[in-house]
C-alpha positions as CSV (number, residue, x, y, z in Angstrom):
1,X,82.7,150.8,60.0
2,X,85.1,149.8,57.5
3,X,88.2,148.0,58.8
4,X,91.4,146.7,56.9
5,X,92.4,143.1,56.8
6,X,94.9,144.1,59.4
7,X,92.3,145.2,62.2
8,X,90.8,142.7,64.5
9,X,86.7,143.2,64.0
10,X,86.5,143.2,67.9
11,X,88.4,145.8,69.3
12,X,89.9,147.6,65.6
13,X,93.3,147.1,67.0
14,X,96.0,145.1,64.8
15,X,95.4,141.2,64.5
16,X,99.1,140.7,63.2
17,X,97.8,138.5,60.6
18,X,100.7,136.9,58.4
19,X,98.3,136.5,55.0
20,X,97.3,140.3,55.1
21,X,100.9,140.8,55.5
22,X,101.8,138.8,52.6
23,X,103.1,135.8,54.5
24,X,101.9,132.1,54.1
25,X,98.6,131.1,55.8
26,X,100.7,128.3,58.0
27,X,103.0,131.0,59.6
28,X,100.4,133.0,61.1
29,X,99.4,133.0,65.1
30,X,96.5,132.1,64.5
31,X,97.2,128.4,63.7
32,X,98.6,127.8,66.8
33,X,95.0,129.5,68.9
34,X,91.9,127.9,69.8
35,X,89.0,130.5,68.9
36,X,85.1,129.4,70.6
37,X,82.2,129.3,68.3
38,X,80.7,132.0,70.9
39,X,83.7,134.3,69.8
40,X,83.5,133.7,66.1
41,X,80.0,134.8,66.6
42,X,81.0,137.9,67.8
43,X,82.5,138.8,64.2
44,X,80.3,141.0,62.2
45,X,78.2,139.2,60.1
46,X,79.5,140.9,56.9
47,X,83.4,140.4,58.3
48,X,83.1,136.7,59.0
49,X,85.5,135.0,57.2
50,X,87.4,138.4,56.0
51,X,89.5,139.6,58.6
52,X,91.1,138.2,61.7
53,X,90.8,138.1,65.4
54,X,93.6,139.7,67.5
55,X,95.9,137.6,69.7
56,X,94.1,140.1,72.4
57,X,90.6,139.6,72.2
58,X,91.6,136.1,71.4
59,X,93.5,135.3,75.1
60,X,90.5,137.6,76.7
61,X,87.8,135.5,75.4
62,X,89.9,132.1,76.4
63,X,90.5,133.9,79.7
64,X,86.8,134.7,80.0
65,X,85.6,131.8,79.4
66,X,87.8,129.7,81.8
67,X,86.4,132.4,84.4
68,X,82.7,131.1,83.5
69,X,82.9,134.6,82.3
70,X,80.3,135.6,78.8
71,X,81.5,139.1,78.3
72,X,81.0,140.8,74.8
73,X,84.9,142.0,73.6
74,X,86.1,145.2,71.7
């Protein structure tokens, strides 16, 4: 599957990223989140590093995880 830098690699939805919208890197969301190592793992291998996590899949994984909770997202 070939997603945009828009998409979040978990669910394909949009991750409202500010630098695939042009913006500056210290404006985005996701400056402000926490993301687990056991939900960066969860990125494609080949997408690591090139397109964002959603604010979505972000709050369910934080929400899982406070739950003792180790669903797979998207």
């Amino acid at each position: 599957m070939t997603l945009l830098q828009t998409d979040c690699p978990l669910c394909g939805g949009p991750n409202a990223c500010a630098v695939a919208a042009g913006a500056d890197a210290g404006s985005c969301w996701c400056h402000q989140a926490t993301f687990s190592a056991a939900l960066l793992a969860r990125v494609p291998e080949d997408q690591r590093g090139q397109v964002c996590i959603c604010a979505r899949c972000a709050a369910l994984a934080e929400r899982l995880a406070s739950q003792g909770g180790d669903r797979h997202l998207g």
